[in-house]
N, C-alpha and C positions, 0 to 999 in steps of 0.2 A: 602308476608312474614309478614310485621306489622298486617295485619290483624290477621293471623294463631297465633302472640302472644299475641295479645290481648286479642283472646278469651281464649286461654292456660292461660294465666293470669288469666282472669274471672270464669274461671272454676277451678281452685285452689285456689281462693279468694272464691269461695262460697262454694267450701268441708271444707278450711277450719272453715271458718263461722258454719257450718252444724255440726262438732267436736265441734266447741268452745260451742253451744248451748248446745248439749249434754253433756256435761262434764258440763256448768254451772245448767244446771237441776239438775242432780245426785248430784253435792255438795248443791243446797239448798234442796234438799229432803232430805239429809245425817243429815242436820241443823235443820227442821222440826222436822224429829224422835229423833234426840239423846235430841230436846227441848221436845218434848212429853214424854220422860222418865226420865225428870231430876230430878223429887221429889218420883219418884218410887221407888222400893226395887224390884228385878229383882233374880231370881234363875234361873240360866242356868241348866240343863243336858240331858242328854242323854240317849234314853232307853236302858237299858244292860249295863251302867256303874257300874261298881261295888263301886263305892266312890259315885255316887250320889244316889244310893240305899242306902246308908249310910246315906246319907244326908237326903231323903222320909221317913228313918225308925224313924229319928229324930221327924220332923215332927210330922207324927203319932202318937206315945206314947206320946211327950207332946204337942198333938193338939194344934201345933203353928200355920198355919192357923184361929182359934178360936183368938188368942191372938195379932195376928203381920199380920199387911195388909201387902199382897207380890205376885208377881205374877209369876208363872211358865212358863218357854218355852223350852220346849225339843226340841234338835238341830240337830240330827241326825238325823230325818224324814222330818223336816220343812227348807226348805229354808230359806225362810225371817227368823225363830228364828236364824238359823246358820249366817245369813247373819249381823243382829242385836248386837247379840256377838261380831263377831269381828268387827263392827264399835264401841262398846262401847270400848271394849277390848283397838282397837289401837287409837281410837280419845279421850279418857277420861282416860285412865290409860294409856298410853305409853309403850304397850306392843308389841313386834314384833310378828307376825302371827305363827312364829312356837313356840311361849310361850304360849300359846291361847291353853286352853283345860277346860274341864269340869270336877269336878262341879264347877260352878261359879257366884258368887254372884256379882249384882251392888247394892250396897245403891247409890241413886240419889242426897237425900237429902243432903249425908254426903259425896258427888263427892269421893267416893271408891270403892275400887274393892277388892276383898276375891274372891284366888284360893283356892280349895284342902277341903275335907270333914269336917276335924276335926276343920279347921280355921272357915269355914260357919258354923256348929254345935255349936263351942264357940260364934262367933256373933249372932246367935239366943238366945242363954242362957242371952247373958247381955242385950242384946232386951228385953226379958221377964222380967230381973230383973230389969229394968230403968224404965218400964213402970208400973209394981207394984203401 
């Protein structure tokens, strides 16, 4: 019988060993990427949104691109961009997961977050006008 518990023992001391590993992996890679985007300027959307089409048509006309470094990652096709999002979403803005939608801006440098077309539209405008 002490035998039969000891190894029950060992063998739930080493799953959960096995979990704890895994879970500390995932939090320092969670640590790595959100440190790899901290000085970034980040444009979330989605293809078929109708507000971040809003947001691309902005863009365009006043070739902000040209003017303001920022990187794009549409989330509805892409995992990792979807997955990304909501780690900035809920570990740098304090956002719960069903607040979390597109279009959506990270400035890195300025640790902020910008939902919703016409808010990301006006922070590109005073972008361009600061940088003048």
């Amino acid at each position: 019988m002490k035998k039969n518990t000891i190894i029950t023992i060992l063998i739930v001391v080493i799953i959960i060993l096995i979990i704890g590993g895994f879970v500390f992996a995932k939090v320092q890679n969670d640590k790595k990427l959100l440190a790899s985007i901290q000085d970034k300027i980040i444009f979330f959307y989605g293809e078929g949104c109708p507000h971040c089409a809003n947001v691309e048509k902005f863009f365009k006309e006043n070739e902000i691109e040209n003017k303001i470094q920022f990187e794009e990652k549409e989330v509805y096709n892409d995992k990792n961009n979807a997955k990304l999002l909501i780690l900035v979403a809920k570990r740098k803005c304090n956002f719960k997961e069903n607040e979390i939608g597109v279009p959506f801006l990270w400035d890195g440098g300025n640790s902020k977050c910008t939902v919703g077309d016409q808010p990301i539209i006006d922070y590109f405008k005073e972008k361009v006008a600061t940088a003048l």
